[in-house]
N, C-alpha and C positions, 0 to 999 in steps of 0.2 A: 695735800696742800690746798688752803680755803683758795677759792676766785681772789680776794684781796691781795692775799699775798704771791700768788701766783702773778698777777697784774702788775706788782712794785718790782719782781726779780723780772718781769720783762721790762718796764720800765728802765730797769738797771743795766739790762744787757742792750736795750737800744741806744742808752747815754754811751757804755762804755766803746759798744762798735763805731760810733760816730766820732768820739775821743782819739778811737787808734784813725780812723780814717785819715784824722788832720796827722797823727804823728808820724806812722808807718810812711816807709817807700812805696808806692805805688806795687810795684813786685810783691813786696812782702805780705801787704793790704790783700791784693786779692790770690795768695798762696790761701791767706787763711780763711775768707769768705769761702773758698771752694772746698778747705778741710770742713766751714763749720757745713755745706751744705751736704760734703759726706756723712756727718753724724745727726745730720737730720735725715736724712736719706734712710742711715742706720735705725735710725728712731722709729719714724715711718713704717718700712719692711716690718720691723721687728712689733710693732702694735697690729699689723694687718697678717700677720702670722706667716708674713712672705720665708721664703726660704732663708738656709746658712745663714740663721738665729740674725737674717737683718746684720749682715756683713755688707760692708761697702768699701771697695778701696778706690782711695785717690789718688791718682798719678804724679809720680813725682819728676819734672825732669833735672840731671846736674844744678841746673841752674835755682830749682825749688829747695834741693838739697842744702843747696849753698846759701838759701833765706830761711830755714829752717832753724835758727839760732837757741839755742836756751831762752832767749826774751821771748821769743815768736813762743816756745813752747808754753812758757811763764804767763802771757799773754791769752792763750788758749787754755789754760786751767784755770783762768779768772772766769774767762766768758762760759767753759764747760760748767763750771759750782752754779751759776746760775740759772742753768738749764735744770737745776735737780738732779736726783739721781735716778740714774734709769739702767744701770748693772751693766754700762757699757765697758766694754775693751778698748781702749786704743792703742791701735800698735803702729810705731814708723819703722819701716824696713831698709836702708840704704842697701844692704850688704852686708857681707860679714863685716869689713871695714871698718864699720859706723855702729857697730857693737854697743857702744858706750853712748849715743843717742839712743835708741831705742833702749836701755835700762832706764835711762834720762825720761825718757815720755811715758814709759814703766811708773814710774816716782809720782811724775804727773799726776798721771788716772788715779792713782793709789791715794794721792793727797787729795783727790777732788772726788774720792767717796766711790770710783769706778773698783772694781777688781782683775787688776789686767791677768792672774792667773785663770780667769773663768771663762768657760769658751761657749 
């Protein structure tokens, strides 16, 4: 990716994160600030050759679980695409439970150029 185009798709994800900031709940706002600083964390590790290939989990509590919506997901595979692609995984975990989210965030990565089977 040239500097130019790299500089418009930040451009893009600084309009979009400003965009949800007015829309989001407060809760849900910063649920997803701390997943996106997980996959920068990921990014990070995984460019400095840090350990478990630049793994990072983010804690979730009931309460995260419960702001974690399909939109919230939908929401994070816009701002993910503009980050590029960089062969990341993302996985949410609840539980067995919550089976059917985590196929959901599965779909996600898969749509935004990630390969959630690669580890």
């Amino acid at each position: 990716m040239d500097e130019e185009h790299f500089l418009e798709r930040a451009k893009q994800f600084a309009h979009r994160l400003a965009e949800l900031q007015n829309r989001l709940d407060p809760d849900s706002y910063d649920l997803l600030l701390r997943i996106l600083r997980g996959i920068n964390d990921a990014i990070v590790h995984r460019r400095d050759g840090g350990g478990d290939s630049g793994s990072v989990d983010v804690e979730f509590s009931p309460h995260d679980q419960d702001r974690f919506t399909p939109a919230l997901g939908r929401e994070l595979e816009e701002l993910t695409s503009l980050l590029g692609p960089h062969g990341l995984r993302l996985v949410v975990d609840f539980g067995a439970e919550q089976e059917r989210d985590r196929m959901e965030v599965e779909a996600i990565a898969r749509a935004s150029g990630m390969d959630p089977g690669r580890s």
